[in-house]
C-alpha positions in Angstrom: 0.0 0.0 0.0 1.2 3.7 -1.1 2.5 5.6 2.6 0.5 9.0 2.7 2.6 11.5 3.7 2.0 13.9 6.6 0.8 16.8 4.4 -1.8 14.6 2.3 -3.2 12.9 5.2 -4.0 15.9 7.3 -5.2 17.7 4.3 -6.9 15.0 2.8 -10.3 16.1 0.1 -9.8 19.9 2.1 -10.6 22.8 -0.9 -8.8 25.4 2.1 -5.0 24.7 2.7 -4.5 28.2 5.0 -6.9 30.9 5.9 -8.6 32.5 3.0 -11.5 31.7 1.3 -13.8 32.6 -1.9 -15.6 35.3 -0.6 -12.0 37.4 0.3 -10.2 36.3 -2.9 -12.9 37.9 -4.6 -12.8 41.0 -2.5 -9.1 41.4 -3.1 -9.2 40.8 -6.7 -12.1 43.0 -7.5 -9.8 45.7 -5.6 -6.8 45.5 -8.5 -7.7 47.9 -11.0 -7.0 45.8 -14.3 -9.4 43.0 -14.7 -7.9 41.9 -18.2 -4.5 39.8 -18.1 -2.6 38.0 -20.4 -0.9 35.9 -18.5 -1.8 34.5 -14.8 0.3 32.9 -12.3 -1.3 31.1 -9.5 1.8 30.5 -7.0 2.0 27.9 -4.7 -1.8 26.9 -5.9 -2.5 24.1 -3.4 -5.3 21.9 -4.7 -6.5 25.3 -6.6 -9.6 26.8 -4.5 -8.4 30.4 -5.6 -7.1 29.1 -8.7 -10.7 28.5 -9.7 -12.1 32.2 -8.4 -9.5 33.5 -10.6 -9.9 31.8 -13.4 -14.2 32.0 -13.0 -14.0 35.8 -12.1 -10.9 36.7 -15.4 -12.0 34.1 -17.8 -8.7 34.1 -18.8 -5.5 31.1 -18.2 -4.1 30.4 -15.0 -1.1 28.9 -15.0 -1.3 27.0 -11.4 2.2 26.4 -9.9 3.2 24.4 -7.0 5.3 21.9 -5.8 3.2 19.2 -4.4 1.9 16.5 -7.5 -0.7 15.1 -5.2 -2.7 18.3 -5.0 -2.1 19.2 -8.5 -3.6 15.8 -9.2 -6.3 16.5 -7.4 -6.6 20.2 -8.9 -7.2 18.4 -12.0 -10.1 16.4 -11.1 -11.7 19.8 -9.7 -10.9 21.8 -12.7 -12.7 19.1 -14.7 -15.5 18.5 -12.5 -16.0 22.8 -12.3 -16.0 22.7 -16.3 -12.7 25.0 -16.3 -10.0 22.5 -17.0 -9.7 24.9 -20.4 -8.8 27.8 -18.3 -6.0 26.0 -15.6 -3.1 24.9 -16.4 -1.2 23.0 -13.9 2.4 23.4 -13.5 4.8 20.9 -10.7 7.6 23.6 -10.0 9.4 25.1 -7.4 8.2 28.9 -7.2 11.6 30.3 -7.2 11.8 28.8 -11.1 8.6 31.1 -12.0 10.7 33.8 -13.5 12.5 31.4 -15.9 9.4 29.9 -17.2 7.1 32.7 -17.2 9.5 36.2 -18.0 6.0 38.0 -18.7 3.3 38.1 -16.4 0.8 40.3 -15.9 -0.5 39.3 -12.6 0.7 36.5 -10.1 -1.4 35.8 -7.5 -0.3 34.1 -4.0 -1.7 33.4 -0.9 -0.3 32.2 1.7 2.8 30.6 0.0 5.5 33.3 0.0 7.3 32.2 3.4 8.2 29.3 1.9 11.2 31.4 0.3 10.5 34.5 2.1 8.6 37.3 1.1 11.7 39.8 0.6 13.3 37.0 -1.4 9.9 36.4 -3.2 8.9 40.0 -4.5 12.2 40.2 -5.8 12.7 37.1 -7.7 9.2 37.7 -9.3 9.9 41.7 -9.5 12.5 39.9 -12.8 9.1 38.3 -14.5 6.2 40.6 -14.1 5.6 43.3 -16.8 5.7 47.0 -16.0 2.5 47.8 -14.3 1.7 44.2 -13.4 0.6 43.0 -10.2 2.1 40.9 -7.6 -0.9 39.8 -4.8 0.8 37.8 -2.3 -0.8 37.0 1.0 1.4 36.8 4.5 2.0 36.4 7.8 2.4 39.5 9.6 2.6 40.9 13.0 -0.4 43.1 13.5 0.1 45.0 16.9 3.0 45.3 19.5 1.4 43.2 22.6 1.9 39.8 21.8 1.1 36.6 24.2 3.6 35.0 25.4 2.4 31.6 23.6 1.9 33.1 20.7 5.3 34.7 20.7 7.2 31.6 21.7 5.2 29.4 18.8 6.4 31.7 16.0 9.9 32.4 17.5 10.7 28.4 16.2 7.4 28.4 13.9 7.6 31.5 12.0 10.7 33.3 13.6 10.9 35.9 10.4 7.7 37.5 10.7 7.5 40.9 10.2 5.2 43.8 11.1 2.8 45.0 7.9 4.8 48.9 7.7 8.5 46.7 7.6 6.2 44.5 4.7 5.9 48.3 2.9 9.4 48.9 2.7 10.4 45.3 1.7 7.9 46.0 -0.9 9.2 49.6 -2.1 12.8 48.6 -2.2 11.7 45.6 -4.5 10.2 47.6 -6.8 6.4 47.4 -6.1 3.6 50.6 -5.1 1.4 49.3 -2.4 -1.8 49.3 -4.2 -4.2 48.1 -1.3 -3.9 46.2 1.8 -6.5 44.1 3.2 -6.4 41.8 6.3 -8.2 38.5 6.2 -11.2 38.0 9.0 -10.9 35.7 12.0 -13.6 33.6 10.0 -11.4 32.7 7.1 -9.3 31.2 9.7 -11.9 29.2 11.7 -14.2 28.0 9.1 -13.5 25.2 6.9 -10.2 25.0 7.9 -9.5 25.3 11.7 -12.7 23.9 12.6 -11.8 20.7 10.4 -7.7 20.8 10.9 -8.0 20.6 14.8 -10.3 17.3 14.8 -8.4 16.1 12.0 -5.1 16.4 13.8 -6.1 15.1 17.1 -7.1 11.4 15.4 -3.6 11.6 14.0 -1.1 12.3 16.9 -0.9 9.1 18.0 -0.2 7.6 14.2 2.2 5.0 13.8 4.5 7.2 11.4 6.9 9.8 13.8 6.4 12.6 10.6 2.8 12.4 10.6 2.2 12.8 14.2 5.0 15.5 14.6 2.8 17.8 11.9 -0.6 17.1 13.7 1.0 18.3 17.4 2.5 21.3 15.1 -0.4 21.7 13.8 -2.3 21.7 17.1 0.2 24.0 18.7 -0.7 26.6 15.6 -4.7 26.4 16.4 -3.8 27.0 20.0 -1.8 29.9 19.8 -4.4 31.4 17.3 -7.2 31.2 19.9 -4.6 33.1 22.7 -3.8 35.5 19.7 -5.6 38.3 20.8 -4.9 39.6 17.3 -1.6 40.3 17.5 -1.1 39.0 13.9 -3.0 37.7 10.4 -2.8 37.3 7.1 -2.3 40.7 4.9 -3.2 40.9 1.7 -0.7 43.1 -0.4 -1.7 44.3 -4.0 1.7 45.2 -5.8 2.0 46.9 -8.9 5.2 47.0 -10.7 6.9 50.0 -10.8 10.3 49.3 -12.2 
């Protein structure tokens, strides 16, 4: 029998792999002022829920990038079952390799997949491949007020220890190359439902799972939900909208 790993088991048939959801993609994208693009990047698509907004709401090709075959596999089977496997075109590839396969892109989207090369390093890799007056909309982690819990502050010191606050996100930004265009911080619901309210059952049946990897990620991912709740909303997710200036 085929091991699962870690990541497919605890996210197994999910349509949310981070906070987010339809109803705020929407928002965000109906905030950039161009709605017609020639060429779209979806970074670090997951199994492709805002893949599918984009490509309902621009009727044009996304190009869907990530690194992770089993949710592109299943991104496929979506696309088809949605009637837009015309419109999304699936791509298994490290984001840092997006400017060397796409040097001319008018808009890439990503949410919540920056810190996986870090979002200094990430505007300015992609700074090379988006046109003049293209957009860069990249979701992250960010540090939201001063006063931060103890618990909170001791998860991300090992979990996330290079967050930033959003004004030291405005000057990464600037010195990249980018205008800030709009900010918009996600709700406490597009954390909770559909995603924490299934992720903290769903990691709880696994922590006692035969495989060390597998119940490592669901205590991690335990910790994660806990320190949310104690939060007092001392961070989120930001939404940046980026347009190319240079």
């Amino acid at each position: 029998m085929e091991t699962r790993s870690a990541i497919d088991l605890l996210f197994a048939d999910m349509d949310k792999l981070g906070p987010s959801d339809d109803e705020q993609t929407l928002y965000v994208l109906r905030s950039v002022p161009r709605h017609r693009f020639d060429l779209v990047v979806d970074a670090g698509c997951g199994v492709g829920r805002q893949t599918f907004v984009l490509a309902t709401e621009l009727k044009t090709d996304i190009y869907a990038v990530d690194s992770h075959q089993p949710f592109l596999d299943r991104l496929n089977r979506r696309a088809e079952q949605n009637g837009l496997a015309h419109l999304v075109h699936p791509r298994c590839m490290d984001m840092t390799d997006i400017p060397y396969v796409f040097p001319r892109i008018d808009l890439i989207w990503s949410e919540g997949a920056a810190y996986n090369i870090g979002f200094a390093d990430t505007l300015t890799r992609w700074a090379e491949a988006i046109s003049p007056g293209g957009f860069a909309v990249v979701s992250e982690l960010c540090w939201l007020r001063n006063l931060v819990p103890d618990l909170v502050r001791e998860f991300f010191r090992s979990g996330y220890p290079d967050m930033k606050s959003v004004p030291e996100h405005i000057e990464i930004s600037e010195r990249a190359g980018y205008e800030i265009f709009n900010l918009y911080t996600l709700p406490e619901k597009a954390w909770i439902e559909d995603y924490y309210e299934i992720l903290g059952s769903r990691a709880k049946s696994l922590i006692n799972h035969a495989d060390v990897a597998v119940r490592d990620f669901a205590l991690q991912t335990i910790k994660e939900i806990e320190a949310f709740r104690c939060s007092e909303g001392s961070y989120g997710y930001v939404f940046f909208v980026l347009r190319r200036t240079r």
